[in-house]
C-alpha positions, -999 to 999 in steps of 0.1 A, spaced: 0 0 0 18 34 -10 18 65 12 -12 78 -9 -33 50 -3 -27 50 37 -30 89 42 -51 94 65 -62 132 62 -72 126 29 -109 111 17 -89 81 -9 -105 61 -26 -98 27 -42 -118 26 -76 -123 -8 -92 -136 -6 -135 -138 -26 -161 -127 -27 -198 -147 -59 -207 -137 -86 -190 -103 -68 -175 -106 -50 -140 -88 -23 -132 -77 -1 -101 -77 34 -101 -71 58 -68 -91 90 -64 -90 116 -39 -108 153 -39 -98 183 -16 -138 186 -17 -155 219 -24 -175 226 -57 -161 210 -84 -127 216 -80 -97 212 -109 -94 180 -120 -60 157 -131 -63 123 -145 -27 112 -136 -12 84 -161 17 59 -150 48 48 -166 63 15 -177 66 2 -141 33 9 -134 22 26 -100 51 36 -86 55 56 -57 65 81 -71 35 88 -92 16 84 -58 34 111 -39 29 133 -72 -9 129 -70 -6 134 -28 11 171 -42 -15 178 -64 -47 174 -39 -26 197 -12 -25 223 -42 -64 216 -43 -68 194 -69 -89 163 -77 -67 136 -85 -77 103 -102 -47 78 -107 -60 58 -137 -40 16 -141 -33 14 -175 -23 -23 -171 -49 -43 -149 -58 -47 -114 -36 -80 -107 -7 -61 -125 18 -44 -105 55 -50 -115 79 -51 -94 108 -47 -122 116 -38 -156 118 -75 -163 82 -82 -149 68 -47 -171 80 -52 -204 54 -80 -218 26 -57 -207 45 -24 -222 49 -44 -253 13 -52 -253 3 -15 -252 30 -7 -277 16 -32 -299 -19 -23 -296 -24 16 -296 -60 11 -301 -64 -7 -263 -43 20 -249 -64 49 -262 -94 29 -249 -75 24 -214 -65 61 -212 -103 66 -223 -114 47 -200 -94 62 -167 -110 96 -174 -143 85 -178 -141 67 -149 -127 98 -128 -158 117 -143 -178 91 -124 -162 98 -92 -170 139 -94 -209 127 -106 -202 142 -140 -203 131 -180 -180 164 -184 -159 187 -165 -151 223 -171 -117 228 -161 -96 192 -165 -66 182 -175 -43 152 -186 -10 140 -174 16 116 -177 53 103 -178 69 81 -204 45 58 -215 18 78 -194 26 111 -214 19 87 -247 -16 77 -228 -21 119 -220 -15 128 -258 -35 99 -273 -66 108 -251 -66 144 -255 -74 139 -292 -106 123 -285 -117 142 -254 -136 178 -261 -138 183 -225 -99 183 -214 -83 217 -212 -47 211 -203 -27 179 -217 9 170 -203 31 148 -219 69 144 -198 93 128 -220 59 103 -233 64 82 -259 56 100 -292 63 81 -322 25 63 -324 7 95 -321 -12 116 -350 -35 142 -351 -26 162 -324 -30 193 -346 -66 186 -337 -65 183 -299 -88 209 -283 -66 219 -259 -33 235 -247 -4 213 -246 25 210 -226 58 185 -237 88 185 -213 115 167 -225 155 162 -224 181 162 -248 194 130 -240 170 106 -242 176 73 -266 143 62 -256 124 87 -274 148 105 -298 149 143 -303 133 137 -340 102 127 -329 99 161 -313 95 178 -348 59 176 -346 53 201 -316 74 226 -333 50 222 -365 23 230 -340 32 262 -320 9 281 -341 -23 258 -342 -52 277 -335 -72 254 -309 -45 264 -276 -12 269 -280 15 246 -274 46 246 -255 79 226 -255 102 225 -227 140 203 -235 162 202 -210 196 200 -228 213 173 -199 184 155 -188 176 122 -203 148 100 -199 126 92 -164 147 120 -153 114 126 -128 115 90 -114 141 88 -78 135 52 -82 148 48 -118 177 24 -123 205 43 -144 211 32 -177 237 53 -199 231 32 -231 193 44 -234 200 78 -219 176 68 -189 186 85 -156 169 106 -128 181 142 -123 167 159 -93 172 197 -105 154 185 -136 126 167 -118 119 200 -96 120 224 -126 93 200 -148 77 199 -119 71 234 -107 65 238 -146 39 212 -147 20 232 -115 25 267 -134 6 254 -163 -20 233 -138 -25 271 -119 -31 286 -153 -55 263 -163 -73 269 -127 -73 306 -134 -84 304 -166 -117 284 -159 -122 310 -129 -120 340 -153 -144 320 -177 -172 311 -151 -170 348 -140 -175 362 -178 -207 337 -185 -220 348 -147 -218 385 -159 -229 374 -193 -200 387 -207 -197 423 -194 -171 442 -182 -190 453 -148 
């Protein structure tokens, strides 16, 4: 049981779904009040880490809602890289299910607010989670924010059509995914549904936000913690903007659009 799971202070919940005959299990806390922010938070390749848990713990002090959707199954928790890969591969193989998955984990943390929509949400992941963030942005109207920290890109398309900002944070020396497959966030700086930003950090390589990650040079995998902090205070920035963004919205449509 991870530190999010146990504490204490905060209403969590375990949330168990289904994709068929697969079961699933997500964790979602609220700070409460009126239908606060929310942040469907995906995983990477090992699954749900701690650190992802102390991430979403970060987020509901900040006063966020906080769904942690399971991208691979409820029985599913790997304890190695050895133990993720088959089910990595699976996902890798199969885009389609993984949309559906990501799909799935948002719809689901709809469920736990009591809503089919939600005004001010927004999408995040790492590695293979940032891959999951990107791929279900395209196909949900209803997400404002998507963040993608060095994600997988290589098996997305039509992002130029994602109806909302984006946000890709990435360094310089990850093998895993190359600088090349970057190319399409420069094409889409000027795309007129929300704009879209790209943050490279020239010595950081990939999982460079994971303290648990075990180095390897060859693949440019590595955590950095001065990295990991500035992604991270990035990652809020952009959260906060979002927040104030939806405030400043619900204010104009309450004064039906006048200045005072």
């Amino acid at each position: 049981m991870t530190e999010f799971e146990k504490a204490g202070v905060r209403r969590v919940e375990r949330i168990t779904y289904r994709d068929g005959e697969e079961e699933f299990l997500g964790l979602f806390s609220t700070p409460g009040g009126t239908c606060p922010p929310l942040v469907v938070l995906f995983h990477e390749y090992l699954g749900m880490e701690e650190h992802m848990t102390d991430k979403a713990m970060d987020l509901i002090d900040r006063g966020f809602a906080v769904f942690v959707a399971d991208l691979y199954g409820r029985e599913i928790r790997p304890r190695n890289h050895g133990e993720a890969y088959p089910h990595y591969r699976f996902l890798k193989s199969n885009p389609r299910v993984m949309d559906r998955r990501a799909r799935l984990g948002v719809d689901q943390a709809m469920a736990c607010i009591g809503s089919q929509t939600h005004p001010c949400m927004a999408v995040l992941g790492f590695s293979m989670g940032g891959w999951a963030a990107l791929g279900v942005a395209r196909s949900c109207p209803w997400v404002r924010l998507a963040v993608s920290v060095y994600g997988y890109l290589n098996a997305l398309t039509g992002l130029d059509s994602a109806p909302c900002d984006l946000l890709i944070i990435h360094g310089l020396k990850d093998r895993i995914v190359p600088r090349e497959d970057l190319t399409v966030f420069r094409d889409l700086a000027g795309r007129p549904q929300g704009r879209c930003e790209l943050v490279l950090y020239d010595r950081a390589g990939h999982g460079f936000c994971n303290p648990s990650l075990e180095p390897d040079p060859a693949l440019g995998n590595f955590y950095d913690r001065e990295y990991h902090e500035k992604a991270w205070q990035r990652i809020v920035a952009a959260l906060e903007q979002m927040r104030q963004t939806n405030v400043c919205n619900s204010m104009l449509k309450t004064n039906g659009g006048n200045d005072g």
